[in-house]
C-alpha positions as CSV (number, residue, x, y, z in Angstrom):
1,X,21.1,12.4,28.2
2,X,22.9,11.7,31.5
3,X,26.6,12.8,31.3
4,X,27.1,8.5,32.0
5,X,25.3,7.6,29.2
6,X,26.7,9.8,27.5
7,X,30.0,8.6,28.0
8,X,29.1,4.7,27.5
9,X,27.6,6.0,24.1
10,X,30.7,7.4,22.9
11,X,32.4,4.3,24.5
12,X,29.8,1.5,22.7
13,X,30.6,3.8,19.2
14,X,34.3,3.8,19.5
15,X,34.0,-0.2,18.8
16,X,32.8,-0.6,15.6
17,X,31.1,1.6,12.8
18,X,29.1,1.1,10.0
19,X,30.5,2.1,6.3
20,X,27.7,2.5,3.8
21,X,28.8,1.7,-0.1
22,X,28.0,4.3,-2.7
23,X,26.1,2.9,-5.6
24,X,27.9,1.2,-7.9
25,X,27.1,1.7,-12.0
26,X,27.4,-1.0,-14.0
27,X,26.8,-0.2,-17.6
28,X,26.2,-3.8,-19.7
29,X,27.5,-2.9,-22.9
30,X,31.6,-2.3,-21.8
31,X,32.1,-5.6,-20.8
32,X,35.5,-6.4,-19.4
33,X,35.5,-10.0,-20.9
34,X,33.2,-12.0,-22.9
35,X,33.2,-16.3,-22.8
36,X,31.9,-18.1,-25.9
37,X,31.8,-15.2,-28.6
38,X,30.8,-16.4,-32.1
39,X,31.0,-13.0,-32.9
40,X,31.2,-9.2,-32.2
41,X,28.0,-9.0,-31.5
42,X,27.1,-12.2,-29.8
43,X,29.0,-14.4,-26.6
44,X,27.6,-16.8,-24.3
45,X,28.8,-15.1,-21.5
46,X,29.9,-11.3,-20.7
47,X,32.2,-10.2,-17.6
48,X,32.0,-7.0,-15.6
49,X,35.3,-6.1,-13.5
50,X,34.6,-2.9,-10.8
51,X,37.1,-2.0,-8.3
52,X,33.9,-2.9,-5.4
53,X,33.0,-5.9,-7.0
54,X,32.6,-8.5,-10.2
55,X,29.9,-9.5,-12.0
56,X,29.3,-12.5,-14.9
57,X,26.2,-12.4,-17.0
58,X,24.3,-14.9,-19.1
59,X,21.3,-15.3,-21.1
60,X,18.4,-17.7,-21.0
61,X,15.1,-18.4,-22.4
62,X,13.1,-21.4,-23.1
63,X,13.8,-24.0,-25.0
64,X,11.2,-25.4,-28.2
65,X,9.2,-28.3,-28.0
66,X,7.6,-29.8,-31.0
67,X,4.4,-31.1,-30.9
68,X,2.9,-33.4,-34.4
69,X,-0.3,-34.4,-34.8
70,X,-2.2,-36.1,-37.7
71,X,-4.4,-33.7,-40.1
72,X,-5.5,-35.7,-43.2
73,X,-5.2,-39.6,-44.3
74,X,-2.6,-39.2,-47.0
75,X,-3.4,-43.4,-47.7
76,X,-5.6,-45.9,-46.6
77,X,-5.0,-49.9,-46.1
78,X,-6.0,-51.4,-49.5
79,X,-9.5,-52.7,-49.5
80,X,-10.8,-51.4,-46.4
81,X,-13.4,-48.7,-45.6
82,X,-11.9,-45.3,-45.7
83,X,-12.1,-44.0,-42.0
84,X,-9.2,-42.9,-39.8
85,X,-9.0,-46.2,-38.1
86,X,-8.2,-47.7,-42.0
87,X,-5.3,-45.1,-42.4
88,X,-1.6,-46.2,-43.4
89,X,-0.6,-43.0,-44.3
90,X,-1.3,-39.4,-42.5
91,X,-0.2,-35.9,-43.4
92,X,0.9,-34.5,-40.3
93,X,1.4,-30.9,-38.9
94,X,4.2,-29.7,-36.6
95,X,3.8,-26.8,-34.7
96,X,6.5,-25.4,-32.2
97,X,5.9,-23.9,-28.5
98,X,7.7,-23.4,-25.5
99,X,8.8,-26.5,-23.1
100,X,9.3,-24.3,-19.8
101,X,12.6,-25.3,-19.3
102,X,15.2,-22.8,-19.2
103,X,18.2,-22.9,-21.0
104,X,21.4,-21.6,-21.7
105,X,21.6,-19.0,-25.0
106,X,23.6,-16.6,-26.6
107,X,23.3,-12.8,-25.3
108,X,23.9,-10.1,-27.7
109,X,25.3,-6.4,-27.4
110,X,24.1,-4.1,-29.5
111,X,26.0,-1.0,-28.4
112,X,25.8,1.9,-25.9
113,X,22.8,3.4,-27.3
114,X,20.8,0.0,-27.4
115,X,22.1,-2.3,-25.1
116,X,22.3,-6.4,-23.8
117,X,19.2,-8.6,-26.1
118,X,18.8,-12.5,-25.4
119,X,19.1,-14.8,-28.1
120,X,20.5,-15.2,-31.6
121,X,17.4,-14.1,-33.7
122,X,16.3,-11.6,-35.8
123,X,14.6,-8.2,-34.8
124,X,12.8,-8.0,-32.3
125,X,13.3,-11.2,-30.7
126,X,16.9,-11.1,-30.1
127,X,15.8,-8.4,-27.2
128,X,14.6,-9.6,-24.3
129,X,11.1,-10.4,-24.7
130,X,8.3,-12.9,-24.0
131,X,6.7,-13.3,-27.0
132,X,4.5,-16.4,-27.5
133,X,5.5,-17.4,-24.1
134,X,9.5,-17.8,-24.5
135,X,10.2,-15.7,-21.2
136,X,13.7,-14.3,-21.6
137,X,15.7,-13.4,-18.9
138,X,19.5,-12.2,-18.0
139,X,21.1,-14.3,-14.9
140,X,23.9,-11.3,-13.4
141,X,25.7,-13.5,-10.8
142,X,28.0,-11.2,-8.7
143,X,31.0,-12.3,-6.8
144,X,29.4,-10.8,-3.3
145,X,26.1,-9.7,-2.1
146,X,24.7,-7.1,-3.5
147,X,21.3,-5.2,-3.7
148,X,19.5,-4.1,-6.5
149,X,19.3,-0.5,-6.9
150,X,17.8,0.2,-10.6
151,X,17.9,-0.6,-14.6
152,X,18.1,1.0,-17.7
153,X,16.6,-0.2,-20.7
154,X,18.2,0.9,-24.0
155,X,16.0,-0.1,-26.9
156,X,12.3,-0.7,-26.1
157,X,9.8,-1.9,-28.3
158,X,5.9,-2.2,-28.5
159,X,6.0,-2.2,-24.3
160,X,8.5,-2.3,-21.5
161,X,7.5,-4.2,-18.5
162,X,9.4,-6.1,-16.4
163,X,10.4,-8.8,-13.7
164,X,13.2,-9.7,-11.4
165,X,13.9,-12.3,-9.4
166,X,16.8,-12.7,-6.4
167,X,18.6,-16.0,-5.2
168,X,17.3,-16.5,-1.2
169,X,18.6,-20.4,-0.9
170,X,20.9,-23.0,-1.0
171,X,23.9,-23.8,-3.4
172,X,21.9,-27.1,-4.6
173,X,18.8,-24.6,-5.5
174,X,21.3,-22.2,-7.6
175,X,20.5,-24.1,-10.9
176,X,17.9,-22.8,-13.1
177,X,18.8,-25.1,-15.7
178,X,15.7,-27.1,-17.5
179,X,13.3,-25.1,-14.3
180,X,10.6,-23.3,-15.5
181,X,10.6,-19.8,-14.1
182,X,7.0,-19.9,-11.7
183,X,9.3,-23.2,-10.4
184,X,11.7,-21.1,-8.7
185,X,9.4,-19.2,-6.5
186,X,9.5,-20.5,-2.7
187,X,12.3,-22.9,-4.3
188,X,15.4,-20.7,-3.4
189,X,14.4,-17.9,-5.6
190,X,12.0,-14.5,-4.6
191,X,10.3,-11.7,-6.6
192,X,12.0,-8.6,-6.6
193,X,9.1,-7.2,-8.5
194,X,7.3,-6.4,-10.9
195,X,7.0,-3.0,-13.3
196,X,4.9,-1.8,-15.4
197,X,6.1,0.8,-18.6
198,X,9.8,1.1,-17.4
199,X,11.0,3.2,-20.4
200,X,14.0,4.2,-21.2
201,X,15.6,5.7,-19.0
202,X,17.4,4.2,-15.1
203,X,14.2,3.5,-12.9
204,X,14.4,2.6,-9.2
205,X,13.7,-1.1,-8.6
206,X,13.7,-3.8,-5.6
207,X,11.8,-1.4,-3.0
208,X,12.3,-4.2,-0.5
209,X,15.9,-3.5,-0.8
210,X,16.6,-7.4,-1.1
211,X,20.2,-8.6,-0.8
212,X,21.5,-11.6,-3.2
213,X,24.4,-12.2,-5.2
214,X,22.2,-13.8,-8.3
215,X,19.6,-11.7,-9.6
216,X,16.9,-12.5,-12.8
217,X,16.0,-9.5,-15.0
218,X,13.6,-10.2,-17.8
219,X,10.6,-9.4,-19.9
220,X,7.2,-9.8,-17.9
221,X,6.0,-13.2,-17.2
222,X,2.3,-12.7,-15.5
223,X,3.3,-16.5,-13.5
224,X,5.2,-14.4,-11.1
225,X,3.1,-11.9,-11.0
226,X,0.1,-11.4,-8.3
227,X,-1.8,-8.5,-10.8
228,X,-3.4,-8.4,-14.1
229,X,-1.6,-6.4,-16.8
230,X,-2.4,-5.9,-20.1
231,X,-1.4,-8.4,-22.8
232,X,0.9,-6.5,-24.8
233,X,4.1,-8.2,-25.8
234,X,7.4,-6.4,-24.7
235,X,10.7,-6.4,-26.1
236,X,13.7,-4.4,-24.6
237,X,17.4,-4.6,-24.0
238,X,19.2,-3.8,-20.6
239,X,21.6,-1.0,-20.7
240,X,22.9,-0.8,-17.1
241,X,22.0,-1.7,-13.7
242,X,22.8,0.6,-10.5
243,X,23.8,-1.9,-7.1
244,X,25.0,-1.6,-3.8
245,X,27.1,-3.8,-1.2
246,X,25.7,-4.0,1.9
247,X,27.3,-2.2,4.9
248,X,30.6,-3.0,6.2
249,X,31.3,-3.1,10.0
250,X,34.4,-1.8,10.3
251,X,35.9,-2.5,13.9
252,X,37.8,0.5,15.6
253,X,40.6,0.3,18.0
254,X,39.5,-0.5,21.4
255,X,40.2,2.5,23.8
256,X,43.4,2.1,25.5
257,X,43.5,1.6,29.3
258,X,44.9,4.9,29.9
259,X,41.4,6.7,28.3
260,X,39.1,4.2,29.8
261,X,40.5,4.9,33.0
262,X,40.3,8.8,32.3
263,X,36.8,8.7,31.2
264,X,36.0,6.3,35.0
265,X,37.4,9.4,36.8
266,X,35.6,11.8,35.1
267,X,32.3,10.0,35.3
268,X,33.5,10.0,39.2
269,X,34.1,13.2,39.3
270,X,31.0,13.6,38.1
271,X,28.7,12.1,40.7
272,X,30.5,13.2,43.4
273,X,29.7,17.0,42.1
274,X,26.3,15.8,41.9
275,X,26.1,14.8,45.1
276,X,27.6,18.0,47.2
């Protein structure tokens, strides 16, 4: 390197510098606050205070939609042939199933060892799981960007996989209320991945290393996946996540005039040695 490049290098650094963040642990179950407890176990809402940044977290799942049909004529019109078309009366069957609508539900902690489940229920489907189809997920909604670094799953059951999503849009595209998840692809939300067998233990996530300051970790849902997997059920509970803030430029001091105009006659002196 020329000895004047070398001096506009050490000029165009002394402007500003970049300060990268160390990662920052988060572990779920020491919550700073919770919002809507019912009890020690369960809140609507738990809050994360860190010296770098804050962090609110809420759980969500789909909601039920019943579905009743007719089975048997209980009682047919008097004096009429007995075929459906005659009945008064039907016994009926309900049956339950997802509506694909996400909403609001209560997240429980079940210690250190275990960690953050989704929904009031009983074992194992207050983890975070997606069986028959109710997708649960954990909404972490962070007070500044941040990028997602890894997770650790406490308490795993039967099989561990799982998908995130992160917030790329508008304010008016935050909402994931009454969406189903597939919905918010391309509509202000992006996979973050997929992953297959996490375990128990913290495993590196979100290669990309995507930026967002809302992030969806939950039990696999194959509608935001690209791959085949196998069709086991999982059930786990989030422990911890690791993130990072992006990198600060830090502006230095301008140079006074005084070195500016040491560093011109030395860059002078320079060329003229050059030149004899």
């Amino acid at each position: 390197m020329s000895s004047l490049k070398y001096i506009a290098a050490i000029l165009a650094s002394s402007f500003a510098a970049s300060v990268f963040a160390a990662p920052i642990t988060i572990n779920l179950t020491s919550p700073t606050s919770r919002t809507g407890a019912i009890d020690s176990t369960y809140a609507y809402g738990y809050n994360y205070a860190k010296p770098e940044l804050n962090l609110a977290l809420t759980g969500w799942t789909y909601g039920v939609k019943n579905t009743t049909v007719n089975t048997t004529c209980k009682k047919y019109k008097s004096n009429k042939p007995k075929t459906n078309a005659n009945c008064a009366t039907w016994n009926t069957k309900t049956t339950q199933s997802p509506d694909n609508k996400a909403t609001q539900t209560y997240v429980g902690n079940f210690g250190s060892s275990n960690g953050l489940g989704d929904e009031k229920a009983s074992t194992p489907n207050h983890a975070i799981d997606n069986e028959g189809g109710y997708f649960d997920m954990l909404l972490l909604s962070f007070d500044t960007l941040a990028t997602l670094n890894s997770i650790d799953l406490g308490w795993i059951s039967n099989d561990s996989d799982v998908s995130i999503l992160a917030f790329n849009g508008t304010p008016d595209q935050l909402s994931i209320a009454g969406k189903s998840w597939e919905s918010l692809l391309g509509n202000g939300w992006q996979s973050a991945g997929n992953y297959y067998n996490v375990g128990s233990s913290p495993t590196a996530v979100n290669p990309l290393n995507i930026t967002s300051q809302y992030w969806l970790i939950g039990a696999y849902n194959p509608l935001l996946d690209t791959k085949t997997k196998d069709s086991k059920t999982d059930y786990f509970k989030l422990q911890g996540v690791t993130v990072t803030k992006p990198p600060k430029i830090v502006k230095v001091p301008e140079p006074s005039a005084l070195l500016l105009l040491g560093l011109g006659l030395l860059s002078l002196s320079l060329v003229r040695r050059r030149t004899k």
